[in-house]
N, C-alpha and C positions, 0 to 999 in steps of 0.2 A: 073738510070737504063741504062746500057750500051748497045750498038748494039745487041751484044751476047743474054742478058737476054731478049731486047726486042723480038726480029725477030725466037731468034733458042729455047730458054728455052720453050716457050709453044708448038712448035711441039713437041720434045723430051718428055716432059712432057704428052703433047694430047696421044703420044703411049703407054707411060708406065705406064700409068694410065688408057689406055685404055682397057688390054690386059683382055684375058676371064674371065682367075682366080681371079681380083677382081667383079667380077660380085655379085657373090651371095653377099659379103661381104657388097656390096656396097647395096641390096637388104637387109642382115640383117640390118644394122645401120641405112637406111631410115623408118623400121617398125615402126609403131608408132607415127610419124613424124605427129604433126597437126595443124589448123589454121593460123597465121602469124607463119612463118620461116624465123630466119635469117643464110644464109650461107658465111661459108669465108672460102676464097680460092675458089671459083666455078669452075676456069682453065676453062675447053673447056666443063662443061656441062654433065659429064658422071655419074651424079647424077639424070639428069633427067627422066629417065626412070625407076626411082626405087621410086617419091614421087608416097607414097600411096595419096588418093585420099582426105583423111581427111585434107590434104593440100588446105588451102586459098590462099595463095599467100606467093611467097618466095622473098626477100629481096637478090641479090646476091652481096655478097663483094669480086671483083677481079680485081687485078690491070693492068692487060696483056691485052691489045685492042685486042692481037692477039689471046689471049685464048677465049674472049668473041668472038669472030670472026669466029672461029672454032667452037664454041657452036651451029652455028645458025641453024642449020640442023635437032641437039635434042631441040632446042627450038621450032621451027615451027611443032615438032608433037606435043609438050606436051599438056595435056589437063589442067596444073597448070601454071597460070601466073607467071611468074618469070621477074625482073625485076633489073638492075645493078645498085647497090643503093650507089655504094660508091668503092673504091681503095683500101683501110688502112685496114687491120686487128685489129691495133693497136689504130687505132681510129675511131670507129664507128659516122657516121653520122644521128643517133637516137638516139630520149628525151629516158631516163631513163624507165625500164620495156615495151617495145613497143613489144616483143614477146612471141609469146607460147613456142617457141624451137628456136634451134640452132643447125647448122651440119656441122661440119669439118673433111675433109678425108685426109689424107695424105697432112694436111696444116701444122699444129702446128711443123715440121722440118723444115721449110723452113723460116717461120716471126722470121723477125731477134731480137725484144721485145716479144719473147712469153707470159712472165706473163703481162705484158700490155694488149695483145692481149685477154687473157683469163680473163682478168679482168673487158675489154668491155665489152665479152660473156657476163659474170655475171653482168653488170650494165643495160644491153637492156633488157634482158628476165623478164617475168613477176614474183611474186611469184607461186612457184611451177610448173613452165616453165622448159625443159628438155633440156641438152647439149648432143647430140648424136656426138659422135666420132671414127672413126677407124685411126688409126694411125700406124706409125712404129717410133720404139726405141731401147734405150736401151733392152740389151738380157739381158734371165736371169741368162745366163753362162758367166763365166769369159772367159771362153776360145774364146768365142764368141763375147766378148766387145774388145777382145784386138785386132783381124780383125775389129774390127768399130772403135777402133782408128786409126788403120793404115791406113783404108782406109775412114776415113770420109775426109780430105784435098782433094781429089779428087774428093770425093761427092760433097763435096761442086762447088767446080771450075766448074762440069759441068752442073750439077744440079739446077743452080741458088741458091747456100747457103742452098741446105737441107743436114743437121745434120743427121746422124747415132745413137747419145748417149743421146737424151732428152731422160728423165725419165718420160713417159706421166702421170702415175696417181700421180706420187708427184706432177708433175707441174698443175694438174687438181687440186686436194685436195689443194695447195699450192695457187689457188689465191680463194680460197671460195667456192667451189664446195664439195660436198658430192659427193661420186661413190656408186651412187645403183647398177650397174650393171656393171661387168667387165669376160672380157676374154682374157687370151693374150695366145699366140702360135707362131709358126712359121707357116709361110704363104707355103702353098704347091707348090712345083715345083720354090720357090726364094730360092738366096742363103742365109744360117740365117744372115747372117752381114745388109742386107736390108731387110731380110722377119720378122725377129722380132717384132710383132704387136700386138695390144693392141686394143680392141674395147670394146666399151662400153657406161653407159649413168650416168649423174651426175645431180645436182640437186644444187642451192645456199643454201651453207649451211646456 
């Protein structure tokens, strides 16, 4: 991880993942959310204010000292202990079924082994444990996908390597997940080449 991704990607990131309109969203996808939780990608913590209360403690996987650094503010109100359990998306440092759930927001563009990564998910969570995810992706217009090829190289370079063109419920279905529950749309007030989103909750199949 180079200067750039260390120092400048989790500011950059702490805003645009900060900003009002993911609010509710980030409020739908923690509903439901209970007992042991493990989350990846945590960035700066803007999840915090949306664990419903059924929350025992959260497990967070993020690699950024400086995202976790920037967290500390929403961490010192929460009333759910959260704790930095690990760096790796891609390799989780928990024995086999250790959670009830799992929640990732706008992570799965960015790990550079996603089916790796989502194949942890599926190895920690217990049976019948929930993968909650809001994501952006692939659109469902052509006309749409071909501004996300144009402009994914770009995305990537500033973005710390987030992708425009993952296809989230293949790649969710694709490492053993079942999708009980899905919604994709375009995100209000982004442009569709980035607001093309996808939320929803899976289950190992």
């Amino acid at each position: 991880m180079g200067w750039y991704e260390k120092h400048v990607v989790p500011r950059i990131v702490d805003q645009a993942c900060g900003i009002k309109l993911t609010q509710p969203l980030r409020q739908r996808v923690c509903a439901g959310l209970t007992g042991e939780v493990v989350e990846i990608g945590f960035g700066s913590g803007h999840n915090v204010p949306h664990y419903p209360p059924g929350i025992a403690r959260v497990a967070a996987v993020e690699p950024a000292d400086l995202g976790w650094k920037l967290a500390g503010k929403r961490l010192a109100g929460s009333g759910v202990p959260v704790h930095r359990s690990g760096l790796d998306g891609q390799s989780l440092p928990f024995p086999d079924q250790s959670f009830d759930a799992a929640l990732s927001t706008w992570t799965l563009c960015t790990i550079p082994d996603v089916a790796a990564a989502l194949r942890e998910v599926r190895r920690v969570l217990k049976p019948g444990g929930t993968f909650h995810f809001v994501e952006h992706g692939l659109a469902p217009e052509e006309t749409v996908r071909r501004w996300q090829r144009r402009l994914e190289p770009i995305q990537k370079r500033l973005f710390g390597g987030c992708h425009l063109t993952r296809p989230v419920v293949d790649m969710v279905t694709g490492a053993g997940f079942t999708v009980t529950e899905v919604d994709a749309f375009y995100e209000q007030g982004v442009p569709k080449p980035v607001g093309a989103t996808t939320l929803g909750a899976a289950v190992p199949a």
